[in-house]
C-alpha positions in Angstrom: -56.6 24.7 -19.8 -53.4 26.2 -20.3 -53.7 27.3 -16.8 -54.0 24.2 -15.7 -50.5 22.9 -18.1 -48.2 25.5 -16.3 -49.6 24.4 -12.8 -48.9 21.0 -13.7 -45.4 21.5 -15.3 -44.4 24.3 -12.3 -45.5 21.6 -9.9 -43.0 18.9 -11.7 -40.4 21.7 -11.7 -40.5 21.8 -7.9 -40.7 18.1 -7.2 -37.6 17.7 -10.1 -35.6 20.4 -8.3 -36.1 20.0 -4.7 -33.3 19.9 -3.0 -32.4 16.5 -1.2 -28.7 17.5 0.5 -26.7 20.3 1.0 -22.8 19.5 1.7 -20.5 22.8 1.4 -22.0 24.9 -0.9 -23.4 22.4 -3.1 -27.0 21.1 -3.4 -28.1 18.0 -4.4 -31.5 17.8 -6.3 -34.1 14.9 -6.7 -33.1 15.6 -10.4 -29.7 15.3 -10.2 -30.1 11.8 -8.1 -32.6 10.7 -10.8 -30.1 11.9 -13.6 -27.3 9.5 -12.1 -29.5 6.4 -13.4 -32.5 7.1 -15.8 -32.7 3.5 -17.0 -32.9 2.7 -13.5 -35.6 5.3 -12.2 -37.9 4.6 -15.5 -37.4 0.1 -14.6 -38.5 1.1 -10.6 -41.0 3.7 -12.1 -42.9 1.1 -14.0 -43.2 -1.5 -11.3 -46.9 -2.0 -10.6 -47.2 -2.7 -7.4 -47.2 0.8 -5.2 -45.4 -1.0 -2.0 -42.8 -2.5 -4.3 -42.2 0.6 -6.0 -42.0 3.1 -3.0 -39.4 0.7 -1.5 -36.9 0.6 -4.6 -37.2 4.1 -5.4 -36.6 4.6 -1.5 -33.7 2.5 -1.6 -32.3 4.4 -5.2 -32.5 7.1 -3.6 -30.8 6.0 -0.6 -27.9 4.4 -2.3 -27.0 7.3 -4.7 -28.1 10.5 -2.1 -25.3 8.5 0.0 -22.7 8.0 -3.1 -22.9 12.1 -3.8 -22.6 13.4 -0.6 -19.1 11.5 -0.3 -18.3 12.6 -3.9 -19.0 16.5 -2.8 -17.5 16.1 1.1 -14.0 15.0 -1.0 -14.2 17.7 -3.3 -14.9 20.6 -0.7 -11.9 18.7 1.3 -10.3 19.0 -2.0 -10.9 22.9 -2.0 -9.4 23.4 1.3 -6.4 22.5 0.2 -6.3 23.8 -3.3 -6.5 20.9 -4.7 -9.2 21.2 -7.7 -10.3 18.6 -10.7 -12.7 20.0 -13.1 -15.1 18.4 -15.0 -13.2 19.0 -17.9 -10.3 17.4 -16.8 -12.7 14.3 -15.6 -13.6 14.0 -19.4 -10.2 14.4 -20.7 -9.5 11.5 -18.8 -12.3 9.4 -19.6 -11.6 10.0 -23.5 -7.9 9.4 -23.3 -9.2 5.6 -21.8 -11.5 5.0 -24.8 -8.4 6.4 -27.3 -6.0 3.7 -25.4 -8.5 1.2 -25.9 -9.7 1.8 -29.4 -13.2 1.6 -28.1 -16.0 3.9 -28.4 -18.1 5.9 -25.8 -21.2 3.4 -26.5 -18.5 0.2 -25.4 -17.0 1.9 -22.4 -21.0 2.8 -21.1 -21.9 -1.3 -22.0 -18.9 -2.4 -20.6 -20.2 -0.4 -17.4 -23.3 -1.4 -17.3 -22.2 -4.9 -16.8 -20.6 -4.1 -13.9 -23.2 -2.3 -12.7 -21.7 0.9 -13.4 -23.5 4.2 -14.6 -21.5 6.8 -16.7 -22.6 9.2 -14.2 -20.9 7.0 -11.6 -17.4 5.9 -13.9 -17.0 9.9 -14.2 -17.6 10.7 -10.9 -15.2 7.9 -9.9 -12.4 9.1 -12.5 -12.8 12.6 -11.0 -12.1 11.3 -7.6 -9.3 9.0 -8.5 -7.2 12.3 -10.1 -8.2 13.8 -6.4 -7.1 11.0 -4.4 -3.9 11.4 -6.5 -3.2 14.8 -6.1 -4.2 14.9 -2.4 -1.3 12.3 -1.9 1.3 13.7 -3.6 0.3 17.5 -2.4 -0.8 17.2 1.2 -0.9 13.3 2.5 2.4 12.3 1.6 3.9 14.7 3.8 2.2 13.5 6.9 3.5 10.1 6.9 6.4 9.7 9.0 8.6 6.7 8.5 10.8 6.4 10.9 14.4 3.5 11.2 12.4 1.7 13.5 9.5 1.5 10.7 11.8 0.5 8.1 13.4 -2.3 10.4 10.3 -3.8 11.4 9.3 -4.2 7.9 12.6 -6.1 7.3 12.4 -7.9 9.7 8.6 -9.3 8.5 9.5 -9.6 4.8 13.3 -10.6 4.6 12.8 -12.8 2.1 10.5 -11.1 0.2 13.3 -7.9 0.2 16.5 -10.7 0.0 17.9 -8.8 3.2 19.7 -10.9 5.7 22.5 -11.1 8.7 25.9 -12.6 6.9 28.3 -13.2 8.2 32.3 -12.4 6.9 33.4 -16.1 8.2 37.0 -18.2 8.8 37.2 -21.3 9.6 39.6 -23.9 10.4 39.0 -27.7 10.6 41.0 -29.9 13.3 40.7 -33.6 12.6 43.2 -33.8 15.5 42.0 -32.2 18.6 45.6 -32.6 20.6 47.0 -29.4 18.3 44.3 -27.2 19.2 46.8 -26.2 22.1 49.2 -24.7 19.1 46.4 -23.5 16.8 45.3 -21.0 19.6 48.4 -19.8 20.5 49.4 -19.0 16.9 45.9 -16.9 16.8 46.7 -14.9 19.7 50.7 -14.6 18.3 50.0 -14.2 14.0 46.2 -14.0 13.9 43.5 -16.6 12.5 44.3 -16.6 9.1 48.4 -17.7 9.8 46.5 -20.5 11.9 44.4 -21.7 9.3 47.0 -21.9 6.5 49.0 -23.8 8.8 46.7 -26.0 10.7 43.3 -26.0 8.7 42.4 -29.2 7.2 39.6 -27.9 5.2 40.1 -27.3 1.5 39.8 -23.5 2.8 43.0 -23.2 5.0 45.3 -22.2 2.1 43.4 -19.0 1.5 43.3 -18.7 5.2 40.1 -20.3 5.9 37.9 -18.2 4.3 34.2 -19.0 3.4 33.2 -15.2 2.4 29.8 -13.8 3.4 27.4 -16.1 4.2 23.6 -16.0 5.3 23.3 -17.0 9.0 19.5 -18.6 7.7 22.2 -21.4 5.6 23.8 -23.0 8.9 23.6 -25.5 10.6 21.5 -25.5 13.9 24.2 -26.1 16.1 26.8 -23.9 14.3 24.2 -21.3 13.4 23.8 -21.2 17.3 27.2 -20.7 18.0 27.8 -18.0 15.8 24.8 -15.8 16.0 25.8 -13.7 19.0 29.8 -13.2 17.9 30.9 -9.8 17.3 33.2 -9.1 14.5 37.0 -10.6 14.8 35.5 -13.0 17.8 35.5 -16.3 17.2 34.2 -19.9 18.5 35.1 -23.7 19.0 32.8 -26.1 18.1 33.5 -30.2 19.2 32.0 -32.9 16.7 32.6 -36.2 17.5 36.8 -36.4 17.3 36.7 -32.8 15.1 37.2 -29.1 16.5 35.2 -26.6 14.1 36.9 -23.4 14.7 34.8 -20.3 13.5 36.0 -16.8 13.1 33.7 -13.3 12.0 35.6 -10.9 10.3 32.3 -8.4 10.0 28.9 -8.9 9.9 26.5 -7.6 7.5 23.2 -6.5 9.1 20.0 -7.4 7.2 19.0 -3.9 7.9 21.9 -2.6 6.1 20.0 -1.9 2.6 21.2 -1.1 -1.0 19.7 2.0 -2.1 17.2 0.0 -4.2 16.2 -2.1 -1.7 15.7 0.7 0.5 13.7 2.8 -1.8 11.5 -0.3 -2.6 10.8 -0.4 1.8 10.2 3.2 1.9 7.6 3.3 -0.8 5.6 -0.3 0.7 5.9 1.2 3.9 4.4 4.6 2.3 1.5 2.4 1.1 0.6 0.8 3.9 0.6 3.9 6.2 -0.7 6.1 3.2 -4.0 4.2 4.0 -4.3 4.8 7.9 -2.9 8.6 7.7 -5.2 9.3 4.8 -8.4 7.9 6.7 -7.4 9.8 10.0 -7.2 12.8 8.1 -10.2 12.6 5.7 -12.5 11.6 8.8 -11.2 14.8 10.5 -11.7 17.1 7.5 -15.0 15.5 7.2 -16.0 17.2 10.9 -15.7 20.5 9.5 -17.4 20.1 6.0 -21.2 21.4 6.7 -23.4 18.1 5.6 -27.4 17.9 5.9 -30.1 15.4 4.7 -33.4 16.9 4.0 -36.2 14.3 3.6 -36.5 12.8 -0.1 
């Protein structure tokens, strides 16, 4: 009889512990995969009808074989680079959430568990997250590139969204008699513009030379905007309305691409994001290629 109990229990022993994956140097055994979700296994465990049951355990096992295998490939990647977490860090972490949010360990696993969440899973999911983080800051960071061309292709899509656009340093004298603009260009080309429009301007502007101060090309008119957009600094343009002759002048232009430091930094770290993403999946598959990964049959 008791012959017969240690057959029984070595037998259990071998079915527990076999050996379902091997990625790197770790193994993955049926009891580890069973371990992720007991409530789970004992729910599929207890379902009566056989077919039923060997197709839910098959897809348990399935789903969470899968899950761990990724979890270990990162983690050997991880290696290769130096870049460790232990499980004790993983726990740190997970207690320094429940401190935060004056909770206890039995709220966190319920709050889980509605989600669909095993403990096994939020700490394997913590454990990667501190990975992922140190992986960017040690090693991916450093293989994105951003280049001027980058950054000004990203102003150009969001200008509004970064508050970046082309102004324009403008003059501009009003003629409600077109017979003097004779005398109004040959003061430019003898004084300069601003002489002109303090002596000629009717516009409210002319004493202080006509100045209207930077301004956003995005805020003209059509017609003006089309005029003006392909002047270089100190060039400037005539424009006829009806019995009026609009006379614009660009002391400088201020690029769109021409950031503040802030605005800059804030490009730089979107564009970091959004390449972060591509780099760090170009990479990982790569790494992937030389981790050793096998399935044996579960």
């Amino acid at each position: 009889m008791i012959l017969l109990l240690t057959i029984v229990q070595q037998s259990r022993s071998e079915i527990i512990n076999r050996i379902l994956a091997v990625v790197g140097n770790n193994i993955i055994t049926q009891y580890e995969v069973e371990s992720f979700n007991p409530n789970r296994v004992k729910e599929i465990y207890s379902i009566q009808d056989e077919d039923k049951r060997s197709q839910a355990i098959k897809t348990y096992y399935k789903n969470v074989l899968d899950f761990l295998v990724e979890q270990y490939t990162l983690e050997e990647i991880g290696k290769k680079y130096n870049v460790v977490v232990t499980e004790k860090e993983a726990e740190e972490a997970i207690d320094d959430i429940i401190k935060r949010n004056n909770i206890s360990v039995k709220d966190l696993e319920e709050a889980l568990a509605k989600e669909g969440i095993t403990m096994a899973q939020y700490r394997w999911q913590i454990k990667m997250d501190i990975l992922a983080t140190r992986l960017k800051s040690r090693v991916i960071n450093q293989l994105v590139v951003i280049t001027e061309n980058d950054i000004k292709k990203y102003v150009d899509e969001h200008q509004k969204e970064i508050g970046s656009y082309d102004e324009y340093e403008l003059r501009y004298i009003l003629l409600k008699d077109p017979s003097k603009l004779t005398e109004v260009r040959k003061l430019i080309k003898e004084k300069g513009f601003i002489a002109a429009a303090i002596q000629f301007s009717e516009d409210k502007t002319g004493k202080n030379g006509g100045y209207l101060g930077f301004v956003n090309i995005e805020h003209l008119t059509k017609d003006i905007k089309e005029k003006v957009k392909d002047l270089k600094p100190k060039e400037l343009v005539e424009i006829e309305s009806g019995n009026e002759v609009k006379i614009f002048y660009v002391e400088s232009i201020k690029s769109r691409y021409d950031l503040s430091k802030d605005q800059r930094e804030k490009v730089i770290a979107a564009l970091m994001d959004t390449m972060y993403k591509d780099v760090y999946k170009s990479w990982l598959e790569k790494n992937k290629e030389a981790i050793f990964i096998r399935y044996l049959t579960y």
